[in-house]
N, C-alpha and C positions, 0 to 999 in steps of 0.2 A: 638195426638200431643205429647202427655208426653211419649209414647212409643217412638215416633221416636227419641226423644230428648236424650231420656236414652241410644237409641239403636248407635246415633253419640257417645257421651261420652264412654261407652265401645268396641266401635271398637278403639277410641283414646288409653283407659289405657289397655289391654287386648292384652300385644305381647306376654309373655310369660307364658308359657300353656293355655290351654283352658277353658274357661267359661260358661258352658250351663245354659241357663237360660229360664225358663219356662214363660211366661207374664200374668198375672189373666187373661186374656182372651183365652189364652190355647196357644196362638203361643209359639213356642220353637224356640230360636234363639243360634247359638254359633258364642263364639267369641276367637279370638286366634290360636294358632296351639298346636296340642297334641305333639309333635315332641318334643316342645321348654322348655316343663316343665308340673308340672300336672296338671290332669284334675278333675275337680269341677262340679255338678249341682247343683243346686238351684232352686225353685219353690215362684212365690211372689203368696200369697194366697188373698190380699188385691186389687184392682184396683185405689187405692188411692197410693201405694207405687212406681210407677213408677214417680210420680212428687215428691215427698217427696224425691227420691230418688238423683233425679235430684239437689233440693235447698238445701239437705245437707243429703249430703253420711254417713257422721258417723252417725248422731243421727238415720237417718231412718232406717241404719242397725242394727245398736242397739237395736232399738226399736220395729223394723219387728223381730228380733232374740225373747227377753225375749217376746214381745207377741204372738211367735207361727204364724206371718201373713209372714215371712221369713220363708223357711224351707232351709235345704243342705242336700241333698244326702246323707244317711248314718250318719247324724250328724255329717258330716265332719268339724269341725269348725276350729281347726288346719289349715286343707287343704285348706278350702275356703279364711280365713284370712289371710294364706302364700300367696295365689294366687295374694290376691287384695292389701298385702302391697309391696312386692317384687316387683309388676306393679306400685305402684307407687312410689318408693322408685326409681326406674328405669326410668317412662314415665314423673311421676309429673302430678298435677291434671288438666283435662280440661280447656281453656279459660271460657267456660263459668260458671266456678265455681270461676273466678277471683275476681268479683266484691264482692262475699259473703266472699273472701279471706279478702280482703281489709279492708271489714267492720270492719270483725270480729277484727283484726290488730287495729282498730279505736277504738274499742271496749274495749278495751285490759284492758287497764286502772282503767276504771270504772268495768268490771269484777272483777277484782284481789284489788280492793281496799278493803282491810282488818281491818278496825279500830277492837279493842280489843274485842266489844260485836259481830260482823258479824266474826271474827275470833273463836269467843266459838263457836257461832252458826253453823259454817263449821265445825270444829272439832265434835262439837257431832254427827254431818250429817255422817262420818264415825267410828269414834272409841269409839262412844259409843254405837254400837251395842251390840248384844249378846255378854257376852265373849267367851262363851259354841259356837260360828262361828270360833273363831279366834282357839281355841283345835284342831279345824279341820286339820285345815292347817299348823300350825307354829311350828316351833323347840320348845323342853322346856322350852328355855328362853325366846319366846315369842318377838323373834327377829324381827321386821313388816319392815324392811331394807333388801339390798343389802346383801349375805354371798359375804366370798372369797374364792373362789375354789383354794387353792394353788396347788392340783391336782384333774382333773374333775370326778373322782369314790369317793370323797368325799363323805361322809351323808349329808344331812343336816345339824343335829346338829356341827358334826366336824367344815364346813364351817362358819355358825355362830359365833362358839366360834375362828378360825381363824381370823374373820372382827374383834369381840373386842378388841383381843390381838395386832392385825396390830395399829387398832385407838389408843391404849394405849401406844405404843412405840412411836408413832408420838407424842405423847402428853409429850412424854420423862418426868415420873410421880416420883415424890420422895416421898417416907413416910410422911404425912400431910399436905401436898400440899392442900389445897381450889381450888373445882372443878364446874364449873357450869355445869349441863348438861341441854340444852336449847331442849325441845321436849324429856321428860324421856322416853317413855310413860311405858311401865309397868315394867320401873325399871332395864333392865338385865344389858343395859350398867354401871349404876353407881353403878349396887351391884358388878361387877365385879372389878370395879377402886377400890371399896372400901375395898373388900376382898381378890385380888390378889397383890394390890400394896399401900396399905394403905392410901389409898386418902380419906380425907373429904369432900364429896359429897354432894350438891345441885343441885335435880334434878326438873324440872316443866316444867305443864301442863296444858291441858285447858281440857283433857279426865276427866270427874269426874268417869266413868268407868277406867281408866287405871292408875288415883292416887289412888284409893283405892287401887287398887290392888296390885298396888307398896309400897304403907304404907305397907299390911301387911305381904307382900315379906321380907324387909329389916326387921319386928318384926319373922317373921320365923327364919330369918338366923341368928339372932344376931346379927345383925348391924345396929340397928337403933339409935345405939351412934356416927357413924358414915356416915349414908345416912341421909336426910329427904328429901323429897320429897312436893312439895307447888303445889295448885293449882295455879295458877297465869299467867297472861302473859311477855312473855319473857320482855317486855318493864318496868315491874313494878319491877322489881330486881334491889334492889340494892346492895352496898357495890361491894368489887373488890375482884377477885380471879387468884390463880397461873395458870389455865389453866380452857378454855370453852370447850366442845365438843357439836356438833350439828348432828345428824346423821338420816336422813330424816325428817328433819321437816322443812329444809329451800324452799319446793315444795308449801310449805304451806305459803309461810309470804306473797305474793305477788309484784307484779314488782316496785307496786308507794312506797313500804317499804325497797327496801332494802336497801337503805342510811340510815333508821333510824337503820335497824338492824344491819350491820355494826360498825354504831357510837355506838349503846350499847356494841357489842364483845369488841369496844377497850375501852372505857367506865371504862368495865367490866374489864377489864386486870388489873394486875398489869404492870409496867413499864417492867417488863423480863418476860412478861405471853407469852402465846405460844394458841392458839387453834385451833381447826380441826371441819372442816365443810364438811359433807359429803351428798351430797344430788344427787337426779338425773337431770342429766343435759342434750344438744343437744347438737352434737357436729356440727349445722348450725346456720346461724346466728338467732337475735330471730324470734321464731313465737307466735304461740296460742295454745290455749289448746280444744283438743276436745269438742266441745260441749255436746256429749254424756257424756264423763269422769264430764264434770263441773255440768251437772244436775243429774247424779244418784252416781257417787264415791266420784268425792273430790271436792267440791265448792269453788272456789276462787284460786284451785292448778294450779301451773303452772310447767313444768322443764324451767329453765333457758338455756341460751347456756351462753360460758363462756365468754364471752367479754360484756355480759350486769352486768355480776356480778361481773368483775376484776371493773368494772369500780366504784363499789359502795363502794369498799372496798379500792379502791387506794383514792378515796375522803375524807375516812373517815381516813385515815392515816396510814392502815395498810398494813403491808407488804407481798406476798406471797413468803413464803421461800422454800414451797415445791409443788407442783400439779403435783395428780396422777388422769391417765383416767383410769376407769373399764370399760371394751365394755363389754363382755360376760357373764361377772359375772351374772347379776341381771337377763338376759335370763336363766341360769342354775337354780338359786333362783327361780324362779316366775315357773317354769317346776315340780319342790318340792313341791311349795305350790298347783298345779295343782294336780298332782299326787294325793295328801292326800286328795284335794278338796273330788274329785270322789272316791275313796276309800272310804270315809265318804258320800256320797252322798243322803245316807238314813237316815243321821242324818240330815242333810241340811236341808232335806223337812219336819222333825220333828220340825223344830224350823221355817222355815218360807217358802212360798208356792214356789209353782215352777215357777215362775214367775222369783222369787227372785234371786234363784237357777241358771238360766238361763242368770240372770246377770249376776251372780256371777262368775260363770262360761265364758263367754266374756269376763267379768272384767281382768280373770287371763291369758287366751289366746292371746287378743288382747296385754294386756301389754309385752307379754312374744317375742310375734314375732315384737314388733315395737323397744324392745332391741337385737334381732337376726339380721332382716333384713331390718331396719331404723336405724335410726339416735340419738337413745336414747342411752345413756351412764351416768355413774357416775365420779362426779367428789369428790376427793377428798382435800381440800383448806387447807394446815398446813397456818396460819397466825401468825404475832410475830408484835409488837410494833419493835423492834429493828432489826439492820441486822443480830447480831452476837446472835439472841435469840435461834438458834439451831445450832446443829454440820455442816461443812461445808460439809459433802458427807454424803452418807444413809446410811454410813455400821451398824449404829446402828440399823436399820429397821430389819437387817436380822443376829444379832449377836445372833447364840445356848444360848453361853454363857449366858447371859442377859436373857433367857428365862428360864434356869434353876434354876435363881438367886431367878426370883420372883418366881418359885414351889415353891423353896425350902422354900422362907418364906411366 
């Protein structure tokens, strides 16, 4: 019965390139044409994963993958994962996964509701792993966001320090300027406000792995007269400042929060404050968030699409002066951090087993192709209390001048 059901469903999503797929019970079935794009096998090692697979596709692949009861040809993960989002990205998921669509929609709510203590508690669930995970993979500054590839033979590191500099000019920053940075985590964004352009920075987090770290970043550099960094939730800040910056961490506040978050940015403002919110967004209207993503990476995370989150922020009063979409960007990022994964892949397994590994590893794949060939993108939100709170055209985004100004001092 679960065979035949699985085997309707992939003749539905499975037009371009081909899918072989082996059944536990030995049948090999293909689906697709080799003609049309490429070809994948796969082996379900389980007799239980053809119905699992059936009442929800992400988790069971997920979870057939890190337990070994999924296998792909050649560990094709890449290939297998371009196969089956590109089909859906293209066909759109089966009628009969409609009703689990709905639920989940229903669902949404009470998922993503985030009061301050189930907000620690999903924060430690991802960043307060190892640190000695995150050397693996990330720039030196320890960038866990979107770079910008201002050309795509970029390094990483290059990229990185391109995104700070981009959010810093959007933040149009003056010598002592009062800075909040909302989601620090280990500090690179506000050591840079505060060493490249003399901002006094408050940064916070709910990471007690990623504020230590940050404390004693800014005690290295010399700037901890002008950084500090608080454990805190963005909600218990008070006093007002010249500009906010938020730069992945609004994936994290959930859907029933973002009127509150909102009312605290403007809150938080002064009357000619200025802030930039940078997070990953859909560019469809809203959905959900993987159920695999929500039990094993980020608990409570969602991307927005942007017309659930103009909407929170036109309520609260503020105004959008500037929105910019990244499409490619966070695919080239998330390809970096891939690269380094597996390059370090023997340190991986030194720190935790191959189970882990193997999520870990999906984790960075699947995110990377659902910003290639889905509907994942970044947004970038300049917001201002007033109309005339920034210049009326962007040439200051992209003036040399201005950028030699702050080397120099």
């Amino acid at each position: 019965m679960w065979n035949m059901a699985l085997d309707r469903m992939l003749r539905h999503l499975i037009r371009l390139g081909e899918l072989t797929v082996v059944y536990p019970d030995g049948e090999t079935r293909r689906y697709g044409d080799a003609s049309t794009g490429a070809c994948v096998a796969l082996a379900l090692h389980d007799p239980a994963l053809p119905r699992l697979l059936v009442l929800s596709p992400d988790m069971a692949v997920g979870e057939g993958y890190m337990d070994g009861r999924l296998t792909i040809e050649g560990d094709d993960l890449h290939g297998f994962l371009g196969l089956a989002i590109s089909n859906i990205a293209a066909q759109g998921h089966h009628m009969a996964l409609w009703p689990i669509s709905a639920l989940r929609h229903a669902l949404k709510r009470v998922q993503q509701f985030n009061p301050m203590r189930r907000a620690r508690a999903n924060v430690e669930h991802h960043y307060d792993l190892s640190g000695a995970l995150y050397d693996l993979f990330l720039d030196e500054d320890r960038q866990y966001s979107c770079a910008y590839f201002t050309d795509p033979g970029m390094t990483l590191e290059a990229a990185q320090n391109a995104k700070t500099h981009h959010i810093a000019r959007k933040l149009l920053l003056e010598p002592g300027m009062r800075v909040l940075d909302i989601g620090c985590g280990w500090g690179g964004m506000a050591l840079t406000l505060a060493r490249d352009y003399g901002a006094q920075v408050v940064g916070v987090t709910l990471s007690v792995e990623q504020h230590k770290m940050a404390v004693d970043r800014a005690k290295t550099a010399g700037l901890a007269d002008r950084v500090t960094f608080e454990l805190m939730d963005y909600r218990q800040v008070a006093g007002q400042f010249d500009r906010i910056v938020s730069v992945g961490m609004f994936e994290h506040v959930g859907a029933p929060h973002y009127q509150a978050y909102f009312d605290t940015v403007k809150n938080r403002l002064t009357p000619d404050g200025v802030a930039l919110i940078h997070t990953i967004g859909r560019s469809t209207p809203p959905g959900t968030t993987s159920p695999w993503v929500t039990k094993y990476i980020f608990p409570g995370g969602y991307a927005p699409s942007l017309s659930e989150t103009a909407a929170a922020y036109e309520h609260s009063g503020l105004m959008a002066t500037d929105i910019e979409v990244w499409r490619l960007h966070y695919a080239q990022t998330l390809r970096h951090w891939y690269d380094r994964f597996m390059g370090n892949i023997d340190a991986a397994h030194a720190l935790y087993d191959a189970r882990f590994c193997r999520m870990w590893r999906y984790y960075l794949v699947a995110s990377e192709l659902t910003f290639r060939l889905n509907s994942q993108v970044v947004f970038q939100m300049q917001l201002s209390r007033q109309q005339d709170g920034v210049p009326l055209t962007r040439d200051y985004l992209y003036c040399e001048d201005e950028e030699l100004r702050h080397a120099a001092e």
